[in-house]
C-alpha positions in Angstrom: 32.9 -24.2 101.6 31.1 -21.3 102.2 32.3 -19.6 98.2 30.3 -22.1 96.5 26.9 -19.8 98.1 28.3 -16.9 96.2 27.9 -16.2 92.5 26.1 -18.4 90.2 25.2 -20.8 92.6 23.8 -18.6 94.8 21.9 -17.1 92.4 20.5 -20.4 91.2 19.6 -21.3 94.8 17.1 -18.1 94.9 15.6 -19.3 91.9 15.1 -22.3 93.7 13.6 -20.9 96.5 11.3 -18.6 94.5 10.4 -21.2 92.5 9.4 -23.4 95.1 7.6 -20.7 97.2 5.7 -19.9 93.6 4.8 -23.3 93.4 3.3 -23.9 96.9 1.2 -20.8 96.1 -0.2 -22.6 93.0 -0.6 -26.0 94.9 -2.6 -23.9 97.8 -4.5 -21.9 95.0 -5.4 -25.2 93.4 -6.7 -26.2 97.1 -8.5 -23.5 97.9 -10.4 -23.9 94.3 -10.7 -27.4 95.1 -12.9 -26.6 97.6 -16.6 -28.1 97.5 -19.1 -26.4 95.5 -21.9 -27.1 97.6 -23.2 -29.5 100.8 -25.7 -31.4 100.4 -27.4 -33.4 103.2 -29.5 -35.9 104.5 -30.8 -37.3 108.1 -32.5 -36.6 110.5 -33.3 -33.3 113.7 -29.7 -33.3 114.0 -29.4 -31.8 110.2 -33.1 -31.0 109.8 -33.2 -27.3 109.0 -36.8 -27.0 108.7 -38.7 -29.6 106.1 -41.1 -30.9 108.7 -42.8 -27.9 109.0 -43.7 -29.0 105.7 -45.3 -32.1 106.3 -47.9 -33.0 108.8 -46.1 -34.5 112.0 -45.6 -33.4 115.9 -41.9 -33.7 114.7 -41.5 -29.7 114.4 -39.6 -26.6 115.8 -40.8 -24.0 114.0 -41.8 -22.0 116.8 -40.3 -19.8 119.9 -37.9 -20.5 121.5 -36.5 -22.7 119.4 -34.4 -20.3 116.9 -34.4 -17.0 120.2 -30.2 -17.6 118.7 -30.7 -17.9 115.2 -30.3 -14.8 113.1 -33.0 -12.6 113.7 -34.7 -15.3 116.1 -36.5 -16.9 113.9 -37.6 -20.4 114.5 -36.5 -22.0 111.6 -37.4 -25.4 112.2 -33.9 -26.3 113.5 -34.3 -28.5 116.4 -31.7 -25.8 118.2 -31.9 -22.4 119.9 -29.4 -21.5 117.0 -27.3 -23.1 113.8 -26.6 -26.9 113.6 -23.3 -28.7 112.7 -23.9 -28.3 109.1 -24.3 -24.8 109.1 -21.2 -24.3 110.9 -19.4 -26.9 108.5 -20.8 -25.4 105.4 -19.4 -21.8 106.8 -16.3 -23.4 107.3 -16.0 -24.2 103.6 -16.5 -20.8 102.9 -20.3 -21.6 101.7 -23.2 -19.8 103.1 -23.9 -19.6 107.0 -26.6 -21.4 107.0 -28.1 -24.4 105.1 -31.5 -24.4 103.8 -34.3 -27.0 103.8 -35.0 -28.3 100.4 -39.2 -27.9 101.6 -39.1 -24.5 102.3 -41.7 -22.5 99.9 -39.3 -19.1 100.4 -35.9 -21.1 98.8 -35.3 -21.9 95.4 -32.8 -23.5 93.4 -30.9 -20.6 93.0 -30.5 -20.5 97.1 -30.1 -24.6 96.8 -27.3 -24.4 94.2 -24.4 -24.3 97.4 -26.0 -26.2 100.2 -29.6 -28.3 100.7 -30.6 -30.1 103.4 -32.8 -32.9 102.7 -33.2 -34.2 106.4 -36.2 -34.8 108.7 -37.0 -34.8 112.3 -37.9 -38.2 113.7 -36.5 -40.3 110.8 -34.1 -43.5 110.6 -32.5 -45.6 108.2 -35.7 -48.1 109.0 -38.9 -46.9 107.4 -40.2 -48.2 110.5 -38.5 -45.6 112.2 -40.3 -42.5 110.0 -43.5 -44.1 110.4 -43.5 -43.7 114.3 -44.1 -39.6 114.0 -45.0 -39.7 110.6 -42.1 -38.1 108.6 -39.9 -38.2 105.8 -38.0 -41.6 105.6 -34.8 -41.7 103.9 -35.6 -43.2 101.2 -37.5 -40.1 100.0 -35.3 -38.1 100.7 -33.2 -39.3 98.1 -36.3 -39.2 95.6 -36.3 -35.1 96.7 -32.4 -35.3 95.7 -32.9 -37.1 92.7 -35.5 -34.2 91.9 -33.1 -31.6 92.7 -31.0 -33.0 90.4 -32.8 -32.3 87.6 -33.8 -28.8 89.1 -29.6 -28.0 88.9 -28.9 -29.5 85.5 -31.8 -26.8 84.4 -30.1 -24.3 86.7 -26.6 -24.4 86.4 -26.7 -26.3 82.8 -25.9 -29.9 82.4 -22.0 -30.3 82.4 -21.9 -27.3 85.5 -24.5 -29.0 87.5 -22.4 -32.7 86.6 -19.3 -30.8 88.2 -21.5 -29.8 91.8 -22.9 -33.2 92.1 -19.3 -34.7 91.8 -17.2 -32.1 94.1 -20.1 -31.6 96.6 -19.8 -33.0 100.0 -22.5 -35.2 101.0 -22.9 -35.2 104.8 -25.4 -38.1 106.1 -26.7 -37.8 109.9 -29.1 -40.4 111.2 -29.6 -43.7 112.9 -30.5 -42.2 116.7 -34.2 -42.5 116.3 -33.8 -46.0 114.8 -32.8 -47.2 118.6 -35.0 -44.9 121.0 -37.4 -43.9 118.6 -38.3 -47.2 117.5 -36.6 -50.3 118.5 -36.6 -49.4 122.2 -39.7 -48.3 122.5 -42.0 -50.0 119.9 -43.0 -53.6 120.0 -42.1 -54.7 116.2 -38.5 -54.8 115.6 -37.4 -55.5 118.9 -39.4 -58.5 119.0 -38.2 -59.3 115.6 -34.5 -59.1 116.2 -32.3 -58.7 118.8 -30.0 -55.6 119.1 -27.2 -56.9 117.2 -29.0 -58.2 114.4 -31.0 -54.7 114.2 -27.9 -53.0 114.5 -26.5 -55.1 110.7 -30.1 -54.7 109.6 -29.5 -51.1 109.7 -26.1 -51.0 108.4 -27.4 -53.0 105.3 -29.8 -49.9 104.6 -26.5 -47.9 105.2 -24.6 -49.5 102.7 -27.1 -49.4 99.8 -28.5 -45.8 100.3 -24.8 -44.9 99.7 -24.3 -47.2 97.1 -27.3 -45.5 95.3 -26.0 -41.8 96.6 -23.0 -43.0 94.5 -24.6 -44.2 91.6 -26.4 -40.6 91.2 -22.6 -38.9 91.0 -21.8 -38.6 94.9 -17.5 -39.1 95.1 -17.5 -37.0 98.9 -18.9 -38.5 101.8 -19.0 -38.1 104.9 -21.3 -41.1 107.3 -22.1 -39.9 110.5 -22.0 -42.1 113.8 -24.1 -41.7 116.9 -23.6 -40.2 119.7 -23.1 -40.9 123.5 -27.3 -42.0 123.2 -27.6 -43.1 127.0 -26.2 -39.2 127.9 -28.9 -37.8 126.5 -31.2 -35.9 129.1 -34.4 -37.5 127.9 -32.4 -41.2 128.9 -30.8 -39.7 131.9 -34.3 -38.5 133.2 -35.7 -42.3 133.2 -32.6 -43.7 134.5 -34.1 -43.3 137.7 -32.2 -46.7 139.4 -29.3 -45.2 138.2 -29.3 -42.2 140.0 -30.2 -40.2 136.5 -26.1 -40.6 135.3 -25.8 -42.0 131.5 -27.5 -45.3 130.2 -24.1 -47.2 129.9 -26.1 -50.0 127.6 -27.6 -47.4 125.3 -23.5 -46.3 124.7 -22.6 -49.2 124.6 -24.9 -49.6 121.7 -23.5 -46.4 120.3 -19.9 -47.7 120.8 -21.1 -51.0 119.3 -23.0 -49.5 115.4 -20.6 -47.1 115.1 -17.8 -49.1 114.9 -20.3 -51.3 112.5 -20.5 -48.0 110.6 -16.7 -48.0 110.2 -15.9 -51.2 108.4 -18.8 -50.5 106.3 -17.3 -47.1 105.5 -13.8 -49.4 104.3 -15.5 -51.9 102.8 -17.2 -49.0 100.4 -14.2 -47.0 99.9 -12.3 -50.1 98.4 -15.4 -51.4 96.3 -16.5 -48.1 95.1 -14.0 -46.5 92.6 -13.1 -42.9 93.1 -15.3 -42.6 96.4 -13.7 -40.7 99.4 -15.3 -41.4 102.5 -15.1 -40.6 105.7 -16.8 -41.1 109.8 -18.1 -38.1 110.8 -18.1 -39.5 114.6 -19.6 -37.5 117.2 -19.4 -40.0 119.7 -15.8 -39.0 121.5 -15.8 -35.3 121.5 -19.8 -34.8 123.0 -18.9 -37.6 125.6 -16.0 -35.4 126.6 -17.8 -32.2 126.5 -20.3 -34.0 128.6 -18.4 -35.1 131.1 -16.1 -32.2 131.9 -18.3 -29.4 130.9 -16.6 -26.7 132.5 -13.0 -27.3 130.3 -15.9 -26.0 127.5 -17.6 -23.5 129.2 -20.5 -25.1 130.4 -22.1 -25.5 133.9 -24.6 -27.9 133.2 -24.6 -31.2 130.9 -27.2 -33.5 132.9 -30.2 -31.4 131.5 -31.2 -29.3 128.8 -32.0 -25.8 129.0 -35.7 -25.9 127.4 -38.7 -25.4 130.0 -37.4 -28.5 133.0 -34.8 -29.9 130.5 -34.9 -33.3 131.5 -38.1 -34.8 128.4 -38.8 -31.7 126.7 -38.7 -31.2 123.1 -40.5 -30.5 120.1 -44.2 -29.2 121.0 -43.7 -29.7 124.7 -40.6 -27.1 124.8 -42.6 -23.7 124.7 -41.7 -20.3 125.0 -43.9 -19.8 127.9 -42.5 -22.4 130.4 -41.1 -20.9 133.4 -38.1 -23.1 133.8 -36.2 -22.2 130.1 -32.9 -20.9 131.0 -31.7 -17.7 130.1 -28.0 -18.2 128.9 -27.9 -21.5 126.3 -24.6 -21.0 126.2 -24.0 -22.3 129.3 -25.7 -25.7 128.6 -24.8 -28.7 126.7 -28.6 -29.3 125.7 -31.3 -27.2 124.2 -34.0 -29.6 124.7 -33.9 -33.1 126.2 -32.7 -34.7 122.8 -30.4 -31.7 120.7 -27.6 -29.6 121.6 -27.1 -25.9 122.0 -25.8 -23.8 119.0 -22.8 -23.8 121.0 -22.3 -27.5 121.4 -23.1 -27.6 117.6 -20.2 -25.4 116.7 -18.0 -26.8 118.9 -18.5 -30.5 117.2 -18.1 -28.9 113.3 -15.2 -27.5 114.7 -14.3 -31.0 116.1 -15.2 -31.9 112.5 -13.5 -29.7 110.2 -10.3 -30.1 111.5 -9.9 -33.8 112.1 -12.2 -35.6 109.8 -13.3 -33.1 107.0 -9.9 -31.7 106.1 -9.2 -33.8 103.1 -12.0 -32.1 101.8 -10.9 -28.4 102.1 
């Protein structure tokens, strides 16, 4: 048995092996030049990186300490002492560290042709929802991208710019605001419908901002779901009967649209040819990281680390309040709605390994 190794057939089973190691190197080198030209986003605070500073609205960051993290400490307008998911996930493609609002007056396309952030603080999938702190609803948003469009064709020359807009990822972040923002706190919709009926009215937006997304050359996507709401500082502050632990209802209403979120994201994939979607869901891994904060490094999930922590943010998170803690890195939250850079980096980790991977 062991003479038919030798000779010629040992020979040929080198080749073999070199030729199959040569191959995986080309498969791998096709990979990594697979790998998406440029991200392109849209939402809300979560993936804001500064266009409200643009617009007039409370809904802004764009001053100490928000940004005391961020390179050279400057308050960018991120609604974080630091970077947000997408900056991490864009790094993790091998793009630029950090993604830049498509408003700001110091960017151009030549600084958008990789990453953009269309996003704005405040806003929802319902218009209602933007109207509430006057800002950018999602439906202009996609008018901005439509306008950068045109801006890369000019840039990077029609059939170029036609590859970007069909390898990009698109990465969508919104629908908190639509629940505590608006339904939960303003008079019209709730009275209007009831939660699970707002909850489809939402999901209908959903469905036909991506179908227009994909009639504009989007074939990446990735929808992403809520997160643990009712854990949220701000809600566990007024949980006051509940001895200031999670609003189990407002999860549960998590729970409930983002498994509304994942049909719709099946239902697309088979309708739309060519389209690759994914759910981007947050909910899991930020529960878990709030609930044993420690196996993360954290000592403290139940409040955020701007001024008191428990309502805080935006204008009312200032760099003069006594109470802002030192070390964000040992806190979950930065201000009573958003989480540290460090709970940021841990969910695009989270992200880029278990949802996003197809796409690297």
């Amino acid at each position: 048995m062991l003479k038919q190794y030798k000779g010629t057939n040992m020979i040929s089973l080198q080749y073999k092996i070199c030729y199959m190691f040569l191959f995986s190197v080309l498969i791998s080198s096709k990979i990594v030049g697979a790998k998406v030209p440029a991200i392109i986003v849209f939402g809300d605070s979560t993936v804001d990186a500064g266009n409200n500073n643009q617009i007039p609205t409370i809904a802004r960051s764009n001053f100490q300490p928000y940004g005391r993290d961020f390179a050279g400490g400057k308050p960018t307008g991120r609604f974080s002492n630091g970077r947000i998911p997408t900056d991490f996930i864009s790094e993790g493609f091998g793009l630029k560290s950090a993604i830049p609002a498509y408003l700001d007056p110091s960017c151009n396309i030549s600084d958008f042709a990789t990453g953009v952030t269309f996003a704005s603080a405040g806003t929802g999938y319902d218009n209602a929802t933007s109207s509430v702190l006057s800002v950018i609803p999602l439906w202009k948003e996609l008018e901005y991208y439509k306008e950068y469009q045109k801006k890369l064709k000019a840039y990077q020359g029609e059939e170029k710019a036609k590859e970007t807009i069909g390898e990009a990822l698109y990465m969508i972040s919104i629908g908190t605001n639509d629940f505590l923002e608006n339904y939960y706190t303003m008079p019209g919709r709730s009275s209007r419908y009831n939660i699970q009926q707002y909850q489809d009215f939402l999901i209908g937006i959903a469905g036909n901002f991506i179908r227009q997304l994909y009639a504009l050359g989007a074939r990446k996507i990735s929808l992403g779901g809520l997160p643990p709401m009712g854990c949220l500082p701000l809600e566990r502050t007024t949980n006051l009967f509940g001895q200031n632990n999670c609003v189990e209802r407002y999860n549960a209403v998590s729970l409930e649209f983002n498994g509304k979120l994942d049909k719709l994201i099946s239902t697309l994939n088979k309708e739309l040819p060519q389209l690759k979607m994914v759910f981007s869901n947050p909910y899991n891994p930020l529960l878990s990281i709030i609930k044993q904060p420690s196996s993360y490094g954290f000592e403290v999930s139940s409040v955020a680390c701007c001024a008191t922590g428990m309502f805080e943010m935006g204008y009312a998170c200032n760099r003069n309040d006594m109470f802002t803690c030192t070390d964000a890195n040992k806190y979950v939250f930065w201000d009573s709605f958003h989480p540290t850079e460090k709970t940021s980096h841990i969910i695009a980790d989270f992200l880029l390994k278990n949802v996003l991977t197809q796409f690297l």
